[in-house]
C-alpha positions as CSV (number, residue, x, y, z in Angstrom):
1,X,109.5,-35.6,1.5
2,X,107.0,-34.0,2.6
3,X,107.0,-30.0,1.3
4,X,107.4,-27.5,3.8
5,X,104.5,-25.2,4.9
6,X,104.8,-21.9,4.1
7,X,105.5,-19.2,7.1
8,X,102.6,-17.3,7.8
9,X,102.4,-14.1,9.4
10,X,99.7,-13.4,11.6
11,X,96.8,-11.7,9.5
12,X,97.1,-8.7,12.1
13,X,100.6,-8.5,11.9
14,X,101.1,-5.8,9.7
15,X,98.3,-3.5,12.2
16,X,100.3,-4.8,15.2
17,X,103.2,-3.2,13.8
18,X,102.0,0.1,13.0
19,X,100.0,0.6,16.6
20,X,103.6,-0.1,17.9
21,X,105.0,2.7,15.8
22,X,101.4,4.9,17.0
23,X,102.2,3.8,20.2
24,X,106.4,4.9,20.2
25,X,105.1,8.4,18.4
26,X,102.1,9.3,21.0
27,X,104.7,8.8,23.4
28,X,107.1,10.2,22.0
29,X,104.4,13.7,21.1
30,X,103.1,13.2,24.4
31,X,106.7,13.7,26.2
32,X,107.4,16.4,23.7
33,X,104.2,18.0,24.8
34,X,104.9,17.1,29.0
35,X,108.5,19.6,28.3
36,X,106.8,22.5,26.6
37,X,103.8,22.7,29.3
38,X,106.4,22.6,32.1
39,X,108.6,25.5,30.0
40,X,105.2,27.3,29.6
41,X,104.7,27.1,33.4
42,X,107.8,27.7,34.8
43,X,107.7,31.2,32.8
44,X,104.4,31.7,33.7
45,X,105.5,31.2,37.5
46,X,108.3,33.6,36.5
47,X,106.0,36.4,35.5
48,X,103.7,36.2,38.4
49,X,106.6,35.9,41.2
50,X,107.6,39.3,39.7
51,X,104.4,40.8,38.4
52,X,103.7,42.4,41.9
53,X,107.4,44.4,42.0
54,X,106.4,45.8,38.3
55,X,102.7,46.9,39.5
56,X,104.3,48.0,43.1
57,X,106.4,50.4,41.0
58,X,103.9,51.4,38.3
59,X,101.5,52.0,41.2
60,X,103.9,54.5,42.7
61,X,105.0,56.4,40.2
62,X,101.4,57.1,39.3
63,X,100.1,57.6,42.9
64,X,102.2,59.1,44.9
65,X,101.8,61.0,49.0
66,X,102.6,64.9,48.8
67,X,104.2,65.2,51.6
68,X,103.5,69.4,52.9
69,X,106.4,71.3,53.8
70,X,108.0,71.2,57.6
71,X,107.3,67.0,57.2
72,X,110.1,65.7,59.8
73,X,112.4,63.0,58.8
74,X,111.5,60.4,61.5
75,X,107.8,60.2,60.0
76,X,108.9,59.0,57.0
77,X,111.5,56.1,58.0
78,X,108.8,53.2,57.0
79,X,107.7,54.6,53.3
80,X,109.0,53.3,50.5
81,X,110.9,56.3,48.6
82,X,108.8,55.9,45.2
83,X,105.6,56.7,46.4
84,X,106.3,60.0,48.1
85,X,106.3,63.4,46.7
86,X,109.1,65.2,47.9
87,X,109.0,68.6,46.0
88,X,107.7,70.5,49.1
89,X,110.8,69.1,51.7
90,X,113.2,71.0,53.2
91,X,117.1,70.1,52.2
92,X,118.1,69.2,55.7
93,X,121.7,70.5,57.1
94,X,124.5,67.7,56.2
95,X,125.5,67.2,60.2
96,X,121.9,65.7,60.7
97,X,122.7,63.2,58.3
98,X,122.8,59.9,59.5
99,X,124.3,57.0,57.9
100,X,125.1,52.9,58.0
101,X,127.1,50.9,56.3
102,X,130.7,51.3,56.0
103,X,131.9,54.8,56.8
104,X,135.9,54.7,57.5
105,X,137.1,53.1,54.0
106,X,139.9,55.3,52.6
107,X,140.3,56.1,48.9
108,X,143.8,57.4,47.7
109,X,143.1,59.6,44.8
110,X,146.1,59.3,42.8
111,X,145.6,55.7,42.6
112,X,141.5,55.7,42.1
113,X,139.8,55.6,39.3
114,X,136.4,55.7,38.1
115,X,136.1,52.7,35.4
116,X,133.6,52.2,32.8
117,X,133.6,48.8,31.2
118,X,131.2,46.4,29.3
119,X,129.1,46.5,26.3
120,X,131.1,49.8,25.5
121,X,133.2,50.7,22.4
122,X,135.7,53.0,24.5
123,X,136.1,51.5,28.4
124,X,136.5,54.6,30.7
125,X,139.4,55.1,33.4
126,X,139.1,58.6,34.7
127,X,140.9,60.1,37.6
128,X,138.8,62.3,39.9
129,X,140.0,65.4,38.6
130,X,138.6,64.6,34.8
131,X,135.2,64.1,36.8
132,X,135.0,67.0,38.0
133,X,135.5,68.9,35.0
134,X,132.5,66.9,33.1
135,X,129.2,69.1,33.3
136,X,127.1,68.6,36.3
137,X,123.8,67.7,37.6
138,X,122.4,68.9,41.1
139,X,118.9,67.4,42.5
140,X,117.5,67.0,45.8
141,X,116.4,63.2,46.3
142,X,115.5,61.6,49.6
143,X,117.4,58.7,51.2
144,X,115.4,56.2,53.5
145,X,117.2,54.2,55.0
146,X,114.0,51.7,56.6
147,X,113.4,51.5,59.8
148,X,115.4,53.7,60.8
149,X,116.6,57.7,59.4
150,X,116.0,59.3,56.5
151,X,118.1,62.3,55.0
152,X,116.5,64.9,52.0
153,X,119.6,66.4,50.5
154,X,120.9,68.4,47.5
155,X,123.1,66.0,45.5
156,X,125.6,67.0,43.0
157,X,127.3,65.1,40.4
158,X,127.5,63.5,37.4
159,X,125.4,61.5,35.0
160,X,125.7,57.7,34.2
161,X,124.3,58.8,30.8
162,X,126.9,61.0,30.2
163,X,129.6,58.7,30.8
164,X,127.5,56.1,28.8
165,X,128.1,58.2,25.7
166,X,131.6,59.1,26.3
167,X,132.4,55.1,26.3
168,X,130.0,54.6,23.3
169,X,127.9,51.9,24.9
170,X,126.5,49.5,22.2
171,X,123.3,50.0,21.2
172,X,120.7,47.4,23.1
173,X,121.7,48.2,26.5
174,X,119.3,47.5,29.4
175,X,121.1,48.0,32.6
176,X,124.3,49.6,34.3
177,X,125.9,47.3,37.9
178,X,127.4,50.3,39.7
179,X,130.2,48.9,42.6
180,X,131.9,50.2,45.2
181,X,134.4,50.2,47.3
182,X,137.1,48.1,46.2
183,X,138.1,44.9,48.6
184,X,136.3,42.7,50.7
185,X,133.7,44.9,51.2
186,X,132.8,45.0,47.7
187,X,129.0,45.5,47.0
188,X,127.1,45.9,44.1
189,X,123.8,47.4,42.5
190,X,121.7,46.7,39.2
191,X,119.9,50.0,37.3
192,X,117.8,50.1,34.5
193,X,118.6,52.0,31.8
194,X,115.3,54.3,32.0
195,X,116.7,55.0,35.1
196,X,120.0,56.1,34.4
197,X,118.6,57.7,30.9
198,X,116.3,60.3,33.6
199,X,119.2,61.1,35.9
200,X,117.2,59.6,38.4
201,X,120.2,57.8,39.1
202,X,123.6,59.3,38.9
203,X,126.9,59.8,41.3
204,X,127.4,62.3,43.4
205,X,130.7,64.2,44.3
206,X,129.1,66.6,46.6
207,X,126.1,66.7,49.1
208,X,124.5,70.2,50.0
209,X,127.5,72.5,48.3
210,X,129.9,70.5,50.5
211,X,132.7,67.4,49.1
212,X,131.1,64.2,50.2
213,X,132.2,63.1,53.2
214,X,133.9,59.9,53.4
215,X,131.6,58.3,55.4
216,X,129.1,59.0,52.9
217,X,131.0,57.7,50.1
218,X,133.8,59.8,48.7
219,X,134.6,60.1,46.5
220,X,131.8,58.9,44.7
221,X,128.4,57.5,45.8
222,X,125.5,56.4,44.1
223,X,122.5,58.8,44.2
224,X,119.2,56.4,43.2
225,X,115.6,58.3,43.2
226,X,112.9,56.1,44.2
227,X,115.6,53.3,45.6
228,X,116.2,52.5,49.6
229,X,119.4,53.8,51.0
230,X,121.0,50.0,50.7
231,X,121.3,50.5,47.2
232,X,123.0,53.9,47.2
233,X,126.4,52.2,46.4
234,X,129.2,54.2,48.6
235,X,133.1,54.8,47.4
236,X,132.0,53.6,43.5
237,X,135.0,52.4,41.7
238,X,133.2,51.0,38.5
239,X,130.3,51.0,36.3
240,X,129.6,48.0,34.0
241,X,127.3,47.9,31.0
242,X,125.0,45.3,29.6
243,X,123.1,44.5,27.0
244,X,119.9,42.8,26.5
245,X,121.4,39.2,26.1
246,X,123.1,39.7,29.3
247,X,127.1,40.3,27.9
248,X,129.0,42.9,28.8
């Protein structure tokens, strides 16, 4: 019987097998790599889409029209509100206000309240009454509604950052959504913390020594320096509080 030949590998057998293992791990660096670079570009497509908001307003806060005193309203109905100075304007009487929007929703006092909820220790419900009796802030701050009217009025109120403290909000909080009116027409606004920290935005009771009107808001309305009219959130019901990972 004639003995049987020993098996023999391929002398490059053992190098065939490790350039399939290269092979499997290139790929498999190379398809690790492909998943970071498209990360890396999406946020760098991210930061770009928004880099010209964040210059637009850095730009305007730094250089900003005077406007001289006697400036009439209708001139100013296609400027954006944060790069105008407005220290030199006249307050203009509350029947020449104009207004869009919904202006007819009614509020029933003993039933409304103001709510504070989110990345707070102490959520807020307080009756209009309890509002009125927290201290006060009073600015003139010009509305512009684009396009088409623009009101410069005394606003009177109180501050977000007030209320912030009374609800112990958590520390690491970037931004307050303020909403109004309760029911289908429901809208809501986003506000940095900077913002509400300045009293450049607050809520307003009361519009040149007079109760808000209710086609204005009452009995709240958002008061937002530097923001178009759309944003100044009429009949506000709630304010909610976040925190840098976006929880409330």
């Amino acid at each position: 019987m004639a003995p049987q030949e020993e098996l023999k590998q391929p002398a490059d057998f053992p190098k065939k097998m490790m350039n399939k293992k290269q092979k499997k791990g290139y790929r498999d660096t190379r398809r690790h790599f492909m998943v970071i670079l498209i990360r890396f570009l999406a946020a760098i497509g991210l930061f770009f889409s928004l880099l010209p908001t964040v210059v637009q307003r850095a730009w305007a806060k730094t250089k900003r029209i005077i406007l001289p005193k006697g400036t009439k309203m209708s001139k100013l109905v296609n400027h954006n509100p944060a790069t105008l100075d407005t220290r030199n304007l006249e307050v203009i009487p509350l029947e020449d206000f104009e207004t869009m929007g919904l202006t007819d929703h009614q509020v029933n006092l003993d039933q409304w309240r103001l709510e504070v909820t989110g990345a707070v220790q102490k959520p807020l419900k307080l009756t209009y009454a309890q509002l009125l009796k927290l201290p006060s802030i009073e600015r003139n701050v010009l509305l512009i509604c684009p396009g088409f009217f623009t009101n410069h009025g005394r606003w009177k109120g109180i501050s977000i950052a007030e209320l912030l403290k009374l609800a112990d909000a958590d520390e690491g909080i970037t931004h307050v959504s303020i909403r109004g009116p309760e029911g289908r027409y429901a809208k809501v606004e986003g506000f940095s913390i900077s913002e509400i920290t300045a009293n450049q935005v607050f809520l307003a009771y009361q519009v040149n020594g007079q109760e808000l009107p209710r086609k204005h808001g009452f009995p709240l309305r958002t008061v937002a320096e530097d923001h178009y009219g759309s944003e100044w959130v009429k009949f506000v019901h709630r304010i909610e509080v976040h925190k840098v990972d976006g929880s409330q």
